[in-house]
C-alpha positions in Angstrom: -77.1 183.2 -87.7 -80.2 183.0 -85.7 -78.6 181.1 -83.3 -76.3 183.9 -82.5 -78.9 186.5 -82.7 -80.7 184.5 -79.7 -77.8 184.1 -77.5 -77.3 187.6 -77.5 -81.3 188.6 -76.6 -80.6 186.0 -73.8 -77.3 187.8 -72.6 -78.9 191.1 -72.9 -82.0 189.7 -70.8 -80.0 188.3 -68.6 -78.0 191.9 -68.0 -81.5 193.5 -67.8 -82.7 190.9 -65.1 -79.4 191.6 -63.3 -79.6 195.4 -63.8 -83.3 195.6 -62.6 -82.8 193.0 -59.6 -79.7 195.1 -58.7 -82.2 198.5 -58.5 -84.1 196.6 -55.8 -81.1 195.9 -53.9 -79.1 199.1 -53.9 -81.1 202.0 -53.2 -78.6 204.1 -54.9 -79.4 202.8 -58.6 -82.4 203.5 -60.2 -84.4 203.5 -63.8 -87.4 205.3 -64.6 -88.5 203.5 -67.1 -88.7 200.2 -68.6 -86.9 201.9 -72.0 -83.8 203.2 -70.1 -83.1 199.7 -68.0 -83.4 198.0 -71.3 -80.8 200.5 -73.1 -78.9 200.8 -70.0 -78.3 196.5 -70.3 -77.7 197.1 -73.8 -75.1 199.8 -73.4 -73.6 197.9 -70.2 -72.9 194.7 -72.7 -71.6 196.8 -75.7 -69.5 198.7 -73.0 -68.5 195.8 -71.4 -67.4 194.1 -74.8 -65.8 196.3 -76.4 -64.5 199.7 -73.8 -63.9 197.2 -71.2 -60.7 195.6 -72.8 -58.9 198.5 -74.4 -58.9 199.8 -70.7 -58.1 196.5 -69.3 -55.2 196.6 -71.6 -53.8 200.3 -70.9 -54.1 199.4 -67.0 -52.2 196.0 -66.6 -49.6 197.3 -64.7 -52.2 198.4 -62.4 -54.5 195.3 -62.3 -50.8 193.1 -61.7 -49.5 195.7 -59.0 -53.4 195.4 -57.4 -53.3 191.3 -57.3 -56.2 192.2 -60.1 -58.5 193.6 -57.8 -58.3 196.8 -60.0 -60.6 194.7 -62.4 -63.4 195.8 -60.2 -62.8 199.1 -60.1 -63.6 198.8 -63.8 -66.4 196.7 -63.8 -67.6 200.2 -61.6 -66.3 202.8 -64.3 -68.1 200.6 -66.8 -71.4 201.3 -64.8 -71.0 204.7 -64.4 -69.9 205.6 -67.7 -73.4 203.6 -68.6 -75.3 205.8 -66.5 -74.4 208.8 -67.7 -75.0 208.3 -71.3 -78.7 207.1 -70.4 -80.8 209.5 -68.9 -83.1 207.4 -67.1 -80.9 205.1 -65.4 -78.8 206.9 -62.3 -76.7 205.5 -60.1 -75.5 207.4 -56.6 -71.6 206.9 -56.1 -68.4 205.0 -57.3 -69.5 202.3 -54.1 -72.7 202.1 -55.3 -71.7 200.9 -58.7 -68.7 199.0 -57.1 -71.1 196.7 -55.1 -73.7 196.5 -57.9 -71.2 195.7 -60.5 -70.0 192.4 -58.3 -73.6 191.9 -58.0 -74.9 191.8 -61.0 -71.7 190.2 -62.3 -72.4 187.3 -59.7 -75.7 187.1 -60.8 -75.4 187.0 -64.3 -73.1 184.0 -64.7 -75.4 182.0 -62.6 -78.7 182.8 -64.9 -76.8 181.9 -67.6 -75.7 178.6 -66.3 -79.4 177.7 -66.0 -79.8 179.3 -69.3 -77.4 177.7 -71.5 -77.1 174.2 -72.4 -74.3 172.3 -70.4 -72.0 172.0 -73.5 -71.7 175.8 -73.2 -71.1 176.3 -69.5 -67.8 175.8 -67.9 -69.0 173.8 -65.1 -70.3 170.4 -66.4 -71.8 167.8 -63.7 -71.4 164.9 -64.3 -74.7 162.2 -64.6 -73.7 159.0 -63.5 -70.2 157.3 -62.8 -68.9 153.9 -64.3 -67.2 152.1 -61.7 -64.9 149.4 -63.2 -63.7 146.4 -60.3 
């Protein structure tokens, strides 16, 4: 149980790190608080988990016909949608959000490779090699 509790305060941290690192780069997102960045990654996960695949569902005709490039176009709804439910986190435009969204999507599975123990992550490097003559 706490084990589960502590994966998700990392993932959430991790969005959070993403989100705020993201506000740097694009100069069309920003927060004005420290309260709205951290509800904004909170919302952004939950939206993520659980608006994200009804719509990926309803729009698989779509995401097959676009070679699945209209995946990223939700990724960006998600965002918006995010931003205008909290009040202290805005973001500019639909490219704005597009860009960010790759971003912070980028970002956050490489924190969380360094983050999570190997057994977890889908990459495993391997430590030595056996060579058998």
């Amino acid at each position: 149980m706490t084990n589960n509790i502590i994966e998700f305060l990392a993932h959430w941290g991790i969005t959070a790190l993403s989100l705020w690192i993201a506000g740097f780069i694009f100069h069309g997102i920003s927060f004005t608080n420290k309260k709205s960045l951290l509800i904004a990654a909170l919302l952004l996960g939950l939206a993520n988990a659980i608006i994200r695949p009804i719509v990926i569902l309803l729009t698989i005709p779509l995401t097959i016909f676009s070679f699945g490039f209209f995946l990223l176009v939700i990724n960006a709804l998600m965002m918006l949608l995010v931003s205008t439910l909290v009040s202290g986190f805005k973001v500019s435009g639909f490219w704005t959000a597009f860009f960010a969204s790759i971003f912070i999507a980028v970002l956050s599975f490489f924190v969380g490779l360094f983050i999570f123990q190997a057994g977890d992550n889908p990459i495993v490097i391997p430590t030595h090699q056996t060579i058998f003559i």
